[in-house]
C-alpha positions in Angstrom: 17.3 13.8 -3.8 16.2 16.4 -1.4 14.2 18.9 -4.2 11.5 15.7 -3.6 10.9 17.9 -0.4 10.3 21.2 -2.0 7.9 19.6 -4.1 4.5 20.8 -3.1 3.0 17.7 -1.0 -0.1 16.8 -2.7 1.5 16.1 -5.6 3.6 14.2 -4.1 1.3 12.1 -2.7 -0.7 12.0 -6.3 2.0 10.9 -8.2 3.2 8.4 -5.4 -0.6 6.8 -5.7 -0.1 6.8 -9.8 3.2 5.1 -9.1 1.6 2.3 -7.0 -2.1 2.0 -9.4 -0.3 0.2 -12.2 1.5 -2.9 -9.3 -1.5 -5.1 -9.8 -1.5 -5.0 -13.8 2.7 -5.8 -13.3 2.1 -9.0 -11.0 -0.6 -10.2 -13.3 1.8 -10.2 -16.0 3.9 -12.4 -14.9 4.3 -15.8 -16.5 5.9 -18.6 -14.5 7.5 -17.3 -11.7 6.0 -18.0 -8.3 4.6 -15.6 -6.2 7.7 -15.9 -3.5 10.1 -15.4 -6.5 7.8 -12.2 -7.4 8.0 -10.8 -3.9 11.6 -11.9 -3.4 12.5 -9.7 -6.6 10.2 -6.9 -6.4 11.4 -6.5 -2.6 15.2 -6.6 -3.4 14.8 -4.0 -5.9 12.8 -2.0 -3.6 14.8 -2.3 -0.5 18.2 -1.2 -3.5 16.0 1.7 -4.6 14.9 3.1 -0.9 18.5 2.6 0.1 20.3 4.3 -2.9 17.6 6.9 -2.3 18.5 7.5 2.0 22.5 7.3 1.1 22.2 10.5 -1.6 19.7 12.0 0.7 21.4 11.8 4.1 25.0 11.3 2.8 27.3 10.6 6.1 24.0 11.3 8.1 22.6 7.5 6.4 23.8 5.4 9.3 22.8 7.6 11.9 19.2 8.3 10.4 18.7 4.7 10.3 20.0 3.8 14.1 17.4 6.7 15.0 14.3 4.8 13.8 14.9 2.6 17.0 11.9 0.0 18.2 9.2 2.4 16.7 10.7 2.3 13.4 11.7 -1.6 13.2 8.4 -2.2 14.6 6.2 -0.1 11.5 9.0 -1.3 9.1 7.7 -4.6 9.7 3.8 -4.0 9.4 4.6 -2.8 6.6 6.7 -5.5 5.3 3.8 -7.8 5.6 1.5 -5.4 3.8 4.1 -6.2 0.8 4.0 -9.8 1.1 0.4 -9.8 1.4 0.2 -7.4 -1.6 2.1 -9.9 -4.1 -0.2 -13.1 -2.6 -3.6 -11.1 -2.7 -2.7 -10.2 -6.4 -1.9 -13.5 -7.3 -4.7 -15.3 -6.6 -7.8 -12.7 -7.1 -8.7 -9.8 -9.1 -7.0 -6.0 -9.1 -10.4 -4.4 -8.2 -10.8 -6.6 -5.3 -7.5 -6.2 -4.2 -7.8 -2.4 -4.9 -10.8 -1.3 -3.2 -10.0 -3.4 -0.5 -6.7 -1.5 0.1 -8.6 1.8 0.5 -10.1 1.0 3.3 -7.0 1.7 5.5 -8.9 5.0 6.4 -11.1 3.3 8.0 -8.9 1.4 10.0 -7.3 4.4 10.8 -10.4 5.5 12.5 -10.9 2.3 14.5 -7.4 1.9 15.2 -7.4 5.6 16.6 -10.6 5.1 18.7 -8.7 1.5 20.1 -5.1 2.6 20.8 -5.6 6.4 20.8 -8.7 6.8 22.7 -10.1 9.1 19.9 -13.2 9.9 19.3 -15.1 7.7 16.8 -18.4 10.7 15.5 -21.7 8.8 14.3 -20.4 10.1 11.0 -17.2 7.4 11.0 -19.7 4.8 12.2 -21.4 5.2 9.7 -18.4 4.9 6.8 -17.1 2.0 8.7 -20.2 0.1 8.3 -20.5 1.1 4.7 -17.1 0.4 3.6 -17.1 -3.2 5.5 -20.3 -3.8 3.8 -18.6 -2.9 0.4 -16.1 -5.5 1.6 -18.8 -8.0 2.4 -20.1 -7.6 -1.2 -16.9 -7.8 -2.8 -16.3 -11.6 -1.1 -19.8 -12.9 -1.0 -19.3 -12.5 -5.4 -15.6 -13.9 -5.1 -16.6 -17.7 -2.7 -18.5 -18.7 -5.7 -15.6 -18.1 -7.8 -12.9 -19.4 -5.1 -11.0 -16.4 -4.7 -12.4 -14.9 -1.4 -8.9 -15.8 0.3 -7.1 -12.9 -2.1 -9.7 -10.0 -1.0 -9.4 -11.7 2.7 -5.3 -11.7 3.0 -5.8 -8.3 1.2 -7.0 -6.7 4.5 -3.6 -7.2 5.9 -2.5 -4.3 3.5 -4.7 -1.8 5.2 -4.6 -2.9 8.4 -0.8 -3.4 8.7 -0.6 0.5 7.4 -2.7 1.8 9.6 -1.0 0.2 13.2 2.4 2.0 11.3 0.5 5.3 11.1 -0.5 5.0 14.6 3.2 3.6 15.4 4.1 6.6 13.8 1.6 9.1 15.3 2.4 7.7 18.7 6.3 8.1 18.2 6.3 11.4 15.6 10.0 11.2 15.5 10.3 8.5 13.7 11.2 8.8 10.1 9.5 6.4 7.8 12.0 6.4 5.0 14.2 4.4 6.8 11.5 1.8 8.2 10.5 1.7 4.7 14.2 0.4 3.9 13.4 -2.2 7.1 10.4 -3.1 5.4 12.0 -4.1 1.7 14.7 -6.2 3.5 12.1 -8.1 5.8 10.0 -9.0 2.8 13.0 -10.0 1.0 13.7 -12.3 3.6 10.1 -13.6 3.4 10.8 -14.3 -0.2 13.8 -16.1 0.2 13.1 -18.5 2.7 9.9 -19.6 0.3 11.2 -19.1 -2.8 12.3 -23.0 -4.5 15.1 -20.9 -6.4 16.0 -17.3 -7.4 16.2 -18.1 -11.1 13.6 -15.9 -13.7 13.5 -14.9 -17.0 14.8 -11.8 -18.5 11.3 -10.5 -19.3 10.2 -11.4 -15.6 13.2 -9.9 -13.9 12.7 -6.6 -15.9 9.1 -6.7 -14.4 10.2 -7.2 -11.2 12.4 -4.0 -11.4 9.7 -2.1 -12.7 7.8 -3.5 -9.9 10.1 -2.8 -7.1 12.3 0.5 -8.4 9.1 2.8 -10.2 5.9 1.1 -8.9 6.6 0.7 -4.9 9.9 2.4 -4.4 9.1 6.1 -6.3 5.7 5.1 -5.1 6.2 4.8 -1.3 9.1 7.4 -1.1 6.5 9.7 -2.9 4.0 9.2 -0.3 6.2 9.2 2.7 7.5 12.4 1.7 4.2 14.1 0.8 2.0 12.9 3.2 4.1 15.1 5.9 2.6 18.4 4.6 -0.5 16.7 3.6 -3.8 17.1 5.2 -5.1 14.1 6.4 -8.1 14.2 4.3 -6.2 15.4 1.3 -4.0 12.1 1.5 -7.3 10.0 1.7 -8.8 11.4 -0.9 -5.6 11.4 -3.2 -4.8 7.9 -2.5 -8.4 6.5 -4.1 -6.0 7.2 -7.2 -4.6 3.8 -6.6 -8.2 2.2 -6.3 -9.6 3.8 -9.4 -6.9 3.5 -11.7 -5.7 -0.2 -11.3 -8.8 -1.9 -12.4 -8.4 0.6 -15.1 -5.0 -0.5 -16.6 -6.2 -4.9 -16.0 -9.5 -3.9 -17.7 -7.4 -2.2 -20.9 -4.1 -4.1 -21.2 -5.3 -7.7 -19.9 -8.8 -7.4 -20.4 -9.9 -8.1 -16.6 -13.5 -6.8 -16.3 -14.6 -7.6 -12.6 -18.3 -8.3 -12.1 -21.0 -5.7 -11.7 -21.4 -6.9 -7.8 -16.9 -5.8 -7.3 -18.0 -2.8 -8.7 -20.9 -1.8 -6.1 -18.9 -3.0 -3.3 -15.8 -0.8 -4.4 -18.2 2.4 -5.3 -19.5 1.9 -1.7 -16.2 1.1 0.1 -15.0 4.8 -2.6 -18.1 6.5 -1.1 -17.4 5.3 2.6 -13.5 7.0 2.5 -14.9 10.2 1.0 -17.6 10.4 3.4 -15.0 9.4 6.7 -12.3 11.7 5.2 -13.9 15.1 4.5 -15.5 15.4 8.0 -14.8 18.3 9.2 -11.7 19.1 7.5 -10.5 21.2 4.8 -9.8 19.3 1.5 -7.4 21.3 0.6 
């Protein structure tokens, strides 16, 4: 499993994005399970694949790798855990666009987040995106309260949010290694799943779903990202991630026929614009 890290790292982070663009049209297509049965599965196949992937990576090193992540590690693990369960909810009950473009503003919250707990600099610039990409947000809800789903693209902020207080987790503590936190993370949201859940028992179609869901879609999809974002310019990881946000409403639009409304599709070209302009500030793209 180690050639992952001679892979050049955006790629990486490219195909990791690909990986995770297709999770939305996957949860839609489930039938009748609930959406705690869908997170239970998707996260138990997740938290198999990130382990199988740290035990061939780190061999005898796999316990001690884990211990290492200590507080730090548990502590993003978890963030990032509820970013799952709010993932499965948020596509559940609203559209993949809204859910989608909602996501990408996690660079944003970067930038706040940064300013809050890392006393960084926020440029006129990044005030600017912020205001642009919340008013993409704004949009994108304002359309979804007449149609009742405003709670999806709401509980959809905890994605982005809980990412970015791991990034700073991580930034704060550099150490830390994120593949095992990401192994905290499947387990926690299991556990989410199964206390919720009424019973485990899903079709054959479903379960294969939910292994697609939690072993290609999130598991190669986070494990790419995690990797590649370490040699990654910031920017470049930004910009490569608005893959996600551009090709989900792409695969509901052609294989289930979900065509959000011209109003989603301001607010998400606006929050798209916001990233791009907060992102390439005074860095190299590439």
């Amino acid at each position: 499993m180690k050639f992952l890290y001679k892979i050049p790292g955006p790629f990486l982070v490219g195909m990791g994005a690909f990986f995770l663009s297709y999770g939305g049209l996957l949860v839609k297509s489930f039938e009748h399970s609930s959406l705690w049965q869908i997170l239970f599965w998707r996260s138990l196949f997740f938290t198999f694949t990130v382990g199988f992937f740290i035990l061939f990576t780190y061999k005898k090193k796999t316990f001690e790798i884990v211990k290492n992540i200590g507080l730090p590690g548990l502590f993003g693990g978890a963030m990032i855990s509820i970013g799952f369960a709010a993932y499965v909810f948020a596509m559940y009950v609203t559209t993949v666009a809204n859910v989608n473009f909602t996501i990408t503003t996690q660079t944003i919250f970067l930038a706040l987040f940064g300013y809050i707990f890392m006393k960084e600099k926020i440029s006129k610039r990044t005030l600017f995106a912020i205001i642009l990409a919340m008013s993409g947000v704004l949009l994108m809800v304002g359309d979804s309260i007449s149609k009742g789903s405003y709670i999806g693209i709401l509980v959809s902020l905890a994605m982005p949010i809980a990412l970015s207080i791991m990034v700073i987790t991580v930034r704060k503590f550099p150490n830390v290694d994120m593949v095992p936190a990401m192994f905290v993370a499947g387990i926690l949201s299991t556990i989410y799943g199964a206390i919720f859940s009424e019973h485990f028992n899903i079709s054959s179609e479903e379960l294969i779903l939910a292994m697609r869901l939690g072993i290609t879609q999130i598991g190669f999809g986070f494990i790419c990202i995690t990797i590649g974002s370490k040699n990654t310019p910031a920017a470049t990881v930004g910009i490569l991630m608005l893959i996600e946000a551009i090709l989900g409403p792409v695969w509901a639009w052609i294989f289930i026929n979900e065509i959000p409304p011209l109003s989603v599709l301001i607010g998400g070209i606006t929050i798209i614009f916001a990233i791009l302009l907060q992102s390439t500030e005074n860095k190299k793209i590439i």
